[in-house]
Structures are given as structure tokens and as C-alpha cells.
C-alpha positions in Angstrom: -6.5 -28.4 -11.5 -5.1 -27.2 -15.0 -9.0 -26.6 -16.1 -12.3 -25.3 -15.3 -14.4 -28.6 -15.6 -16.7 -28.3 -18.9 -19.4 -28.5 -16.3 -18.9 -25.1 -15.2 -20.6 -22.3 -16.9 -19.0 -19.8 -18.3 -20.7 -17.0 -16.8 -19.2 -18.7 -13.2 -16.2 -18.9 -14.9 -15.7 -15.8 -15.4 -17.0 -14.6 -11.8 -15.4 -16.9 -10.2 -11.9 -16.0 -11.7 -12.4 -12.0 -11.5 -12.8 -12.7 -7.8 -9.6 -14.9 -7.9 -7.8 -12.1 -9.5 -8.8 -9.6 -7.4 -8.0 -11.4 -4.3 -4.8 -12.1 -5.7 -4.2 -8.5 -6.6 -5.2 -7.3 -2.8 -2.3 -9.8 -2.0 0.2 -8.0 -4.0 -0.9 -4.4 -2.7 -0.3 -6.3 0.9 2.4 -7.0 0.5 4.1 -3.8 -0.8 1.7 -1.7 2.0 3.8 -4.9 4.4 7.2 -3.8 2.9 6.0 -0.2 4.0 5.5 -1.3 7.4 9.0 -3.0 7.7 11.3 -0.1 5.9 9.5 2.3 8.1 9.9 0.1 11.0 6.5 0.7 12.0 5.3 -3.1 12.1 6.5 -3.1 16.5 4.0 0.1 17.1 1.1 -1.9 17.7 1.8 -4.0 20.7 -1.8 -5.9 20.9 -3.6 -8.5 18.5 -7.3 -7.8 18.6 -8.7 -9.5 15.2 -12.2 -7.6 15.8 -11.8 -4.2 17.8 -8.5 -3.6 16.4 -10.0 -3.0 13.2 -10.6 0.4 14.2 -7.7 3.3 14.8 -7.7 4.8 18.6 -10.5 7.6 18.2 -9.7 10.3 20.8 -7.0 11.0 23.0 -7.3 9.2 25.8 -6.9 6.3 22.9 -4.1 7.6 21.6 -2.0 8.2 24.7 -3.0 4.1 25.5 -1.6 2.8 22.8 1.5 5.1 23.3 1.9 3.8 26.5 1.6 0.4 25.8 4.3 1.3 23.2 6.8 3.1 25.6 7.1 -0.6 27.3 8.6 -2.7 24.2 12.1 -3.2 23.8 11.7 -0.7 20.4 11.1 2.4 22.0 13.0 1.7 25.0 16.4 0.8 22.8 15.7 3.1 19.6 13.3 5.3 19.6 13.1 6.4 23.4 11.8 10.1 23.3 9.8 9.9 20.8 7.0 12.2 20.3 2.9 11.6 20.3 3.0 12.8 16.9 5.8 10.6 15.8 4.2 7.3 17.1 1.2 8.1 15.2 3.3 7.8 11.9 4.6 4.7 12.6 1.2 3.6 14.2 -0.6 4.1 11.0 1.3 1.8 8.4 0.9 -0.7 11.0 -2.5 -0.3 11.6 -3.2 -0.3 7.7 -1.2 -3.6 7.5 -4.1 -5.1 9.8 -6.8 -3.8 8.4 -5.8 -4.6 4.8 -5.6 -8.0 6.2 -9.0 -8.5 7.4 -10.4 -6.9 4.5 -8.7 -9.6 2.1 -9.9 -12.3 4.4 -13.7 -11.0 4.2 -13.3 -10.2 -0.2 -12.5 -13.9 -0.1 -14.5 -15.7 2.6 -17.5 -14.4 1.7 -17.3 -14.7 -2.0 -16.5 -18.4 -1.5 -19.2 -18.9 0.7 -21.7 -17.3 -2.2 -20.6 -19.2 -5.0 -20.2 -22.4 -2.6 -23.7 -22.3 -1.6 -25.4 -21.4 -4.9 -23.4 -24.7 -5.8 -21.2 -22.9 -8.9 -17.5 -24.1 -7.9 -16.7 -27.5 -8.9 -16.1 -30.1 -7.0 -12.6 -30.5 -7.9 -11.9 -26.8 -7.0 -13.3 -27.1 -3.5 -10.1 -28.2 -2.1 -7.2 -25.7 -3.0 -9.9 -22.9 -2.6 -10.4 -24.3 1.5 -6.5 -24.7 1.3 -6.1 -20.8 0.7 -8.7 -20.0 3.0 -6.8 -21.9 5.5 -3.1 -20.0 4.1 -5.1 -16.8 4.7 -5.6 -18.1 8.7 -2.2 -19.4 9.4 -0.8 -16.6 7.5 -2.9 -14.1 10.5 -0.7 -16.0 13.0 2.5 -16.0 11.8 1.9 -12.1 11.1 1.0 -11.7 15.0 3.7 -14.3 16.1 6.2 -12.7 14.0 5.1 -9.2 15.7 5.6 -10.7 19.3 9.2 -12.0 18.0 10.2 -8.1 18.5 8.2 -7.0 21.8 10.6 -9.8 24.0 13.9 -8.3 24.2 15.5 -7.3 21.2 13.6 -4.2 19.3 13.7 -6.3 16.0 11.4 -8.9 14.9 12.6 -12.6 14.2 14.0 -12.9 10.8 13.0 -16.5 10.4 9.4 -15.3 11.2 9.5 -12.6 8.9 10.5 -14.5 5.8 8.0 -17.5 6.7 5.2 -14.4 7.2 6.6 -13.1 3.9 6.5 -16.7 2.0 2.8 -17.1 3.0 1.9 -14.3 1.4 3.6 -15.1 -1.8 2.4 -18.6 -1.7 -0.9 -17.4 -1.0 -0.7 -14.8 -3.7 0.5 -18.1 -6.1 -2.3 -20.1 -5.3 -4.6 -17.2 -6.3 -3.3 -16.9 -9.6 -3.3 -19.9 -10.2 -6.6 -21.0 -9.6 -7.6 -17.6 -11.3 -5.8 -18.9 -14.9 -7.6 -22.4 -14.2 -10.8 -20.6 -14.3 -10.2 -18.0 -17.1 -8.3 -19.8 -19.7 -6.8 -23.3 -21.1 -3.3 -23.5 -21.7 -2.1 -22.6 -24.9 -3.2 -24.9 -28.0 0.6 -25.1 -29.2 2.0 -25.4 -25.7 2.5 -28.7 -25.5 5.1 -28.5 -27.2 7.1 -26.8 -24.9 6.3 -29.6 -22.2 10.5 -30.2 -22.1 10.6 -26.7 -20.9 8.9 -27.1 -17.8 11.8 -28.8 -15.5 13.6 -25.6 -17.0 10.6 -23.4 -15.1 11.0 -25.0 -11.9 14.4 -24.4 -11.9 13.8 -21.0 -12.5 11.2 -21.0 -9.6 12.8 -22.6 -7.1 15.9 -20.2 -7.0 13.6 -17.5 -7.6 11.6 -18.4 -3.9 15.2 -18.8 -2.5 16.1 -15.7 -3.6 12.8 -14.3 -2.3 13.8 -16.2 1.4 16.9 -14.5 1.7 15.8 -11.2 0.8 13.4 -11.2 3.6 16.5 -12.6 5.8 17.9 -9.3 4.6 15.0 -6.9 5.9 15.1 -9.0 8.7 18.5 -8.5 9.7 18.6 -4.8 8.4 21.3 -6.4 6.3 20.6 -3.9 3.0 22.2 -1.5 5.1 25.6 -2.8 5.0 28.6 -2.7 1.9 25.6 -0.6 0.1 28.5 -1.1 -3.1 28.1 -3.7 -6.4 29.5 -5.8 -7.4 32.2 -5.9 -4.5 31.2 -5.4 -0.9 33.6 -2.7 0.0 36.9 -3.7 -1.0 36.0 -7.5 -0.7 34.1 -10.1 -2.9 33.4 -12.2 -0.2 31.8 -10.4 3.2 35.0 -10.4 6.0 32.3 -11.3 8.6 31.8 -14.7 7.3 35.2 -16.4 8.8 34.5 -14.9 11.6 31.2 -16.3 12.8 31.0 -19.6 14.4 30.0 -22.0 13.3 30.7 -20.5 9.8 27.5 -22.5 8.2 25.3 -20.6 10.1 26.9 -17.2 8.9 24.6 -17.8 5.8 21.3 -17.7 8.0 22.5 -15.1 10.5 24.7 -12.7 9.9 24.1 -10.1 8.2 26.7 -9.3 5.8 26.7 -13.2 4.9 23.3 -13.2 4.0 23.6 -10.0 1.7 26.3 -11.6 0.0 23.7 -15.1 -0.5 20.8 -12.9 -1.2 23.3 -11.1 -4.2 24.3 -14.7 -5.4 21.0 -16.4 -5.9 19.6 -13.4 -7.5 22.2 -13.1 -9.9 22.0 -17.4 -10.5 18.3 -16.4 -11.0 18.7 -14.7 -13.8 21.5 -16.4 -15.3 19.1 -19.4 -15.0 16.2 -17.6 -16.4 18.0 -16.0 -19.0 19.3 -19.6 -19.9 15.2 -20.4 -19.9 14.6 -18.0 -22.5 17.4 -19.0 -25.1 16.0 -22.7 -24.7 12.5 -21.2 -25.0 13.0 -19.8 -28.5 14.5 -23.3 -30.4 10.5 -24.4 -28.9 9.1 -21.7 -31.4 6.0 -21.1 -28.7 3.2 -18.9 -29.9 0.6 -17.0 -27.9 0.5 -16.2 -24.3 2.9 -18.9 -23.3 5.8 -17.1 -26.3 5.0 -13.8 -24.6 5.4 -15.1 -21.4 8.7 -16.3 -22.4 9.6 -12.9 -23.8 8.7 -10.8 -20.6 10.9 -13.1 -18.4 14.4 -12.2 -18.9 13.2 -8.2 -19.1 11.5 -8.7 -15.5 14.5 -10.5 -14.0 16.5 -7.9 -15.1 14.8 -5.4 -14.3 14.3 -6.7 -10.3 18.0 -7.3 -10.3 18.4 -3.5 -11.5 16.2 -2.5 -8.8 18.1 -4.5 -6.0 21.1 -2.9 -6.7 19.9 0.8 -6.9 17.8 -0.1 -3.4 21.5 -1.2 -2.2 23.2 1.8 -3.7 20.9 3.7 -1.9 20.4 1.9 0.8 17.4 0.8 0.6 15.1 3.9 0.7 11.3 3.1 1.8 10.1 3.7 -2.4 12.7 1.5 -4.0 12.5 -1.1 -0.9 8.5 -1.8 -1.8 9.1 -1.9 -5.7 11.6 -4.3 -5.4 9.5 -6.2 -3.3 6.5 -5.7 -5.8 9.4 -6.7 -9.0 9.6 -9.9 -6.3 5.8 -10.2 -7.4 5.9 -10.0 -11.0 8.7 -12.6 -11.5 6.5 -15.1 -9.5 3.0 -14.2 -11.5 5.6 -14.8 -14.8 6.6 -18.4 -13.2 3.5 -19.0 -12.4 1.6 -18.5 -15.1 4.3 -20.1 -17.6 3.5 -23.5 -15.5 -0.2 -23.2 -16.0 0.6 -22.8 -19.9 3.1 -25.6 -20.0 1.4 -28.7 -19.6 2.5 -31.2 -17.8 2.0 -34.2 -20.3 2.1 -37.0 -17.6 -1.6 -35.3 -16.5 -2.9 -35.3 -19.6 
């Protein structure tokens, strides 16, 4: 869809995409409210999925000392945080908690929106499809959240990192999809874009080692791998992470351990913005004007300013502030990509 059909009105138009937009922005405060939840390592306090009546925080005592107790049983508090206080759990309990609800509340500011503007007939009949395809994300995305959750309540007190980036993934792809219909509804690409239709392999590029980047910085929070060499460029003393030789086979050292994945995670970011930086010189022989020029523009400044923010969260390592900014910086590069394929035409549609 690279349109809103001429049918549509543009009153619908424009209602239709403020919703979009504001879905799209509940995503993004999700997602730095689930970054939260991880660097606090809160996301293991809540030991029960209960889609309806957890919706509501434990509301006296006897509540509260339930929910602690089914807490004292996971691997979690038996392995790290044994002795841990009433008080204590409730921290933790809290950014979990808020996780959830936030959750339901973007699946209800969507569902019932779509069902609105579904029924008084105002979405077009090409739209219909991607919007069910979200709403769908939005119910597979529940799952892998709760499956992800019960990853951690087996026998380590850590969560799978293979769940955790495919829970983290959803969300961005989710948050994509809402843009992305949002531009469809709100504008049409630039008049001089087309132009620039040579620079869109370019873009993907860009993209796709932008998501892989994004995939091995959740294997990072997985792994608690931000934790370790917290130096830059070298890791310690050593350009390459010791730990790699050693793990067998030495493949899977770029999946699984942690060191190794740091080391991944630091070289696709920095061929991400070589690559984008690349994008933008090519850009400017285009001559682009309008939104798709400024798009363009902003690029190489937010690339560089998420790679500046990966390295000060590593310098630092990784305190709870800096972690959920760089995951939000994550965020910003994607809306850029995003956005600069909607404004680049593909001419083979047209």
C-alpha cells in the first residue's frame, strides 16, 4: 500500500492515520518501559499469565505476600536474589506489572479503533489486510512475551535470549508496520522522489544490517553481555573477544557466548553506519528535495548519535537510563528507514 486510495476521504484519512500514529507511538514507549523491565531485571517477578485479572496490581496484603510467594519458588530468587525483602519485590514487581498492562492497553487503542472505522466502512479495502496482519503481530507478540517469561522460571534465573530478541523483533516490526501504514494514510511520497528510486537497494541495505544489529543487541541484554570488556574500541587488551576460540563449536560462539556476541553486536553497528553514512553521500549526487532530502540529512546524525550512545551505555555499563535510550535511538533509526522507503518509490509498482 504506498497510498490512501482516492476513495478515501480525507477526513478518514486523517483519523485513520492519527490513530496509526499513536499506536505506533505507544509501541515505542513499550518498548523503552520493556527495556526498563529487562535492565532492572524485573521482567521474572511475575510468575503467572492472567490476560484479564492480571490487569490489576495485588490490592492488599494478603495479595502481596501471594505473589511473593509464588516468586520465592523461581530459579531468580532462589539463585540471585534469595533474601530479598517484601519491599524490594514490589520494585521489581511494578515495572513488570506496567510492562503488562501497557500491553493490553495498546491492544484495546488499536482493536477497538479498527473495529469503529471497520464497521462504519471508512478503511479501504486494500488496507484491511496489513491492518488484520498487525492485529494478529499484536497477539503472537502476547505469546512470545509470556513464553519468553516462562524461558526464565525453568532452571536458570535468566530468560531465553533467543526469545527475547524474537519478543523484541515483534515489537519493532509491529512498531514498522504502524508507521508505515500511518505515512500511507497521511501523505504521498514526495513529488521529486522518484528520482531517487536507485537509492532504495541502498536503504535496504541500510535496513537490513540495521535489524541485525537490533538482533544482536537484544542477544546482548539477553546474555547480560553489556556487562563484559565495558572498553572501546578494544575489548580489554584484545580486538577480538579470547572467549571466542574457546567455545565449541566456534560458530556458535557468535549466538551464545557472551563476549562473542558483544564483539558481533559492536561490528554490525559500526558496518551500519559506515553503510548509512555511505547512503547519505550517494543521497546528495540525487539532489532530493522535501521530506525525503531531510530524511536523508537526519540519517547519518541518528546513526551516529545511537552508536555514541552504545558506547557510553558500555563505558558505563549499561546503566538502566542510557540502556532504554539506546534502545529508543534503536527506534528512531528504524522510523528514519522506514519512512525513507515509503518516500522512495518503488518504480516497478508504479
Amino acid at each position: 500500500m504506498t497510498a490512501v486510495p482516492a476513495a478515501t476521504t480525507k477526513d478518514s484519512s486523517r483519523a485513520i492515520a492519527a490513530w496509526l500514529f499513536a499506536c505506533a507511538a505507544a509501541v515505542f514507549l513499550m518498548a523503552i518501559i520493556g527495556a526498563v523491565t529487562r535492565l532492572t531485571e524485573s521482567g521474572l517477578s511475575i510468575v503467572e499469565w492472567a490476560p484479564v485479572k492480571g490487569a490489576l496490581p495485588p490490592l492488599n496484603a494478603a495479595d502481596w505476600q501471594r505473589e511473593f510467594d509464588l516468586y520465592k519458588q523461581t530459579p531468580q530468587y532462589l539463585k540471585v536474589n534469595r533474601g530479598m525483602s517484601l519491599d524490594e519485590f514490589k520494585d521489581i514487581y511494578f515495572w513488570e506489572w506496567l510492562h503488562r498492562l501497557w500491553g493490553r492497553i495498546i491492544g484495546l487503542i488499536y482493536a477497538l479503533p479498527l473495529a469503529y472505522f471497520w464497521l462504519r466502512g471508512r478503511i479501504p479495502a486494500e488496507a484491511k489486510p496489513p491492518l488484520l496482519g498487525i492485529l494478529a503481530l499484536g497477539f503472537a507478540q502476547g505469546l512470545m512475551g509470556w513464553l519468553m517469561v516462562k524461558s526464565g522460571l525453568v532452571d536458570m534465573p535468566a530468560v531465553s535470549h533467543y526469545r527475547l530478541a524474537a519478543h523484541l523483533m515483534l515489537a519493532f516490526l509491529i512498531y514498522a508496520c504502524l508507521l508505515r501504514m500511518g505515512l500511507a494514510f497521511s501523505f504521498r511520497p514526495s513529488p521529486d522522489a522518484g528520482r531517487g528510486a536507485g537509492l532504495r537497494g541502498g536503504i535496504k541495505i541500510v535496513l537490513a544490517l540495521a535489524v541485525l544489529t537490533m538482533v544482536w543487541g537484544a542477544f546482548v541484554a539477553g546474555l547480560r553481555a553489556g556487562l563484559l570488556y565495558n572498553t572501546f574500541p578494544m575489548m580489554d587488551a584484545h580486538w577480538l573477544p579470547p572467549e571466542l576460540w574457546a567455545h565449541k563449536p566456534v560458530w556458535k560462539a557468535f549466538i551464545e557466548e557472551p563476549a562473542t556476541v558483544q564483539f558481533t553486536h559492536r561490528v554490525l553497528a559500526i558496518l551500519t553506519v559506515v553503510s548509512g553514512l555511505w547512503l547519505f553521500v550517494r543521497a546528495r549526487g540525487f539532489h532530493l528535495q522535501g521530506r525525503a532530502g531531510t530524511l536523508f540529512r537526519l540519517l547519518p546524525w541518528a546513526l551516529l548519535a545511537q552508536a555514541a550512545l552504545g558506547v557510553t551505555a558500555l563505558l558505563h555499563a549499561v546503566p538502566v537510563a542510557l540502556g532504554a535510550v539506546h534502545q529508543g535511538g534503536a527506534l528512531v533509526v528504524l522510523s528514519l528507514l522506514v519512512w525513507l522507503l515509503f518516500e522512495i518509490p518503488d518504480i516497478r509498482s508504479n
